[in-house]
Structure formats: C-alpha cells, structure tokens
C-alpha positions in Angstrom: -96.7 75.4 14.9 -97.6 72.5 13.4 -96.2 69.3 11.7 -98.5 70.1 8.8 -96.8 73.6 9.1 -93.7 71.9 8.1 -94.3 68.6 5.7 -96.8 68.8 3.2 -98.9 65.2 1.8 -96.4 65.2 -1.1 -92.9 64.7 1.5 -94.6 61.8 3.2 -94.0 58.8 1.8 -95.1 55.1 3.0 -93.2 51.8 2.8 -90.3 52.9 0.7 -87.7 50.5 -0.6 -83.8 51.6 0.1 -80.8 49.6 1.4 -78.6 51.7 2.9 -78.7 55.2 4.6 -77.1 57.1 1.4 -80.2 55.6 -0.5 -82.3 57.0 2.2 -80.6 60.5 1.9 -81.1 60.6 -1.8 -85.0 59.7 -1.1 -84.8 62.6 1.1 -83.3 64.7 -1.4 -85.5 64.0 -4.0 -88.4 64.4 -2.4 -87.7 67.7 -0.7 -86.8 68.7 -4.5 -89.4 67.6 -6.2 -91.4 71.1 -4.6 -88.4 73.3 -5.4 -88.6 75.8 -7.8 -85.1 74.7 -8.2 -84.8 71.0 -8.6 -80.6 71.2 -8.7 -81.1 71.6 -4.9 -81.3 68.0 -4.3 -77.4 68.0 -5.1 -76.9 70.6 -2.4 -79.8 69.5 0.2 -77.9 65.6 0.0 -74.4 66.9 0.7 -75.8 69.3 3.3 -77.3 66.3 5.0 -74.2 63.9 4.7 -72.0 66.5 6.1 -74.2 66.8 9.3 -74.4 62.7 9.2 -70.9 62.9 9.5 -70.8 65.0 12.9 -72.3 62.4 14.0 -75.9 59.9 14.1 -78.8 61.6 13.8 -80.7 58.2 14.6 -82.4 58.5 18.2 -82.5 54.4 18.6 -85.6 52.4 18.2 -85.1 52.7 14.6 -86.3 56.2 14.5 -83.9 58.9 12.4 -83.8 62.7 12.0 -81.2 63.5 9.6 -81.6 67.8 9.5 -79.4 70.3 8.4 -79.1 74.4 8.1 -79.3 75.5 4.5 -79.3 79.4 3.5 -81.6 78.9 0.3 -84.5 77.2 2.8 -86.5 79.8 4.0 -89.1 78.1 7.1 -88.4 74.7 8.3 -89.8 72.1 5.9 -89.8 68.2 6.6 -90.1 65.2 5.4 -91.1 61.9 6.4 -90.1 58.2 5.3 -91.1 55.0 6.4 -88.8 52.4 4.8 -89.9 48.0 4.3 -86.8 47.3 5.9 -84.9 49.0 8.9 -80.9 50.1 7.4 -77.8 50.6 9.2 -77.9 54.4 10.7 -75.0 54.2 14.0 -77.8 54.2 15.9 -76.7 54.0 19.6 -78.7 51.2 20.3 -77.9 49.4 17.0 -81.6 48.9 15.7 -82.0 49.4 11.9 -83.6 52.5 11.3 -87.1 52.3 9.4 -88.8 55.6 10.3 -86.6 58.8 9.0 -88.1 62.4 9.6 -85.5 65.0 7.7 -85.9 68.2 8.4 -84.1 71.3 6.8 -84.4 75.0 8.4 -82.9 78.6 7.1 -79.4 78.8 8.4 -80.1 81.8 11.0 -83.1 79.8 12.8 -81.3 77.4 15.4 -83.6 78.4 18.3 -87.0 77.2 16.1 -84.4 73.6 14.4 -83.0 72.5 18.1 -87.1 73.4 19.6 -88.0 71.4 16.4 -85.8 68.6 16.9 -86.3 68.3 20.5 -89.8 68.2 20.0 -89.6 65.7 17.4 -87.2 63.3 19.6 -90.3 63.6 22.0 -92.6 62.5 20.1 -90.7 59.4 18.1 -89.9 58.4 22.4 -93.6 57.3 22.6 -93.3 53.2 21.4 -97.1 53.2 20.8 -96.7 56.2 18.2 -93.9 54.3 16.5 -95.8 51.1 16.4 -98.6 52.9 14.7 -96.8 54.3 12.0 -95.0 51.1 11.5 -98.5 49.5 11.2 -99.3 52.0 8.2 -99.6 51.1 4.7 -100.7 54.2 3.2 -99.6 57.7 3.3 -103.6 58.9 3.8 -103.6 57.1 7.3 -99.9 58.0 7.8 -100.2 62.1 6.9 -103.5 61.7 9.5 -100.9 60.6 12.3 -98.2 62.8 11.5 -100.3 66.2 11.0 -101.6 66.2 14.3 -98.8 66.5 16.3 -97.2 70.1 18.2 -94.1 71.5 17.1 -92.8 73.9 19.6 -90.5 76.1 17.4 -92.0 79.1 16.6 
C-alpha cells in the first residue's frame, strides 16, 4: 500500500493557519468531509478524534502529530495531511508545538492494517531530514510529491 492509497491531492493541505489543536481537529474534519457523500460526518469524524485525543497525545514529538480514530461508516483507511504556519500546543512529550498533523481514520474492524499504518507513519515522520523538507514546502504540488511516495505497510 501506498500513502497515495490513502490521502488524495484534495486532504493535503500547505501552510494552514489555526491556533490551537481543536482548530486543527475541525481542519481535519472539514477536509476529510469535504469528499463525503455525507458532509454531516465532520460532526462525528471531530468527536471521534477528540475522544481518542483524550486517551491520550497522539503527537510523536518534533512537532509531528497523528490524531486517528476507528469509525464504522469509513470503509479503507483514508488520511489526511496538514502543515500548519505556526507549531500549536499538542502534549507532545517533548513539548515542541506541533506543525505537521497526519489524521488518519480506518473502518472499526481493521486494527491490524491502523496500528501497521501508524507505526509505519511514526517511522517515517522519525527521519529529521523528511520533516525539514516538508516544513520547507510552500505548496501542496511539491508537498503531495513528498508524501505520495512513501510505503505504508498495512495491507
């Protein structure tokens, strides 16, 4: 599988303004939404990521996030990606503002393919260069060329 498998040119979005992780959230929301047959799901997609915020920070440190969740109505994991203009307050464990968000939702049965997902994803956003890179971007062209090459090993 691959990133492009999972987040289309449309969920990637470059530079975005928002001050505070619920602003991030709703961005997140919106965006996975705005593809929807069902554009009410933003309501339900937002809560469904809050309540797994609340387990606990799904920022990895070095101001990378990936806020997921389970949802019954999603049917193959679908992503989204965010770089923000200015890093916000996530819990991270190492306390950096977080500035580069990858959500990911997947259909509630699939938690072999989300943790393989998520794992692989934590490997990738490890790699400083590949962060520094994305930071750099200031378009979604160059920035959908970075992120649709990469493995996902989930399916």
């Amino acid at each position: 599988m691959q990133i492009s498998d999972i987040i289309s040119p449309k969920r990637i979005c470059c530079q975005a303004p928002a001050a505070s992780k619920k602003r991030v959230f709703e961005l997140i929301s919106d965006s996975f939404a705005q593809e929807s047959l069902d554009p009410d799901n933003r309501h339900e997609i937002f809560d469904c990521l809050v309540a797994r915020e609340r387990l606990g920070s799904t920022s990895l440190g070095n101001g990378v996030a990936i806020p997921h969740a389970r949802m019954s109505k999603v049917k193959q994991a679908e992503g989204v990606f965010i770089s923000l203009k200015t890093g916000v307050d996530f819990d991270a464990p190492d306390g950096v503002p977080v500035d580069l968000v990858f959500a990911l939702l997947v259909p509630e049965n699939h938690t072999d393919e989300h943790l393989k997902i998520l794992a692989t994803l934590a490997s990738v956003f490890s790699d400083g260069d590949y962060r520094d890179r994305l930071r750099r971007c200031r378009s979604e062209k160059i920035m959908i060329s970075l992120l649709t090459k990469l493995p996902v090993d989930g399916q």
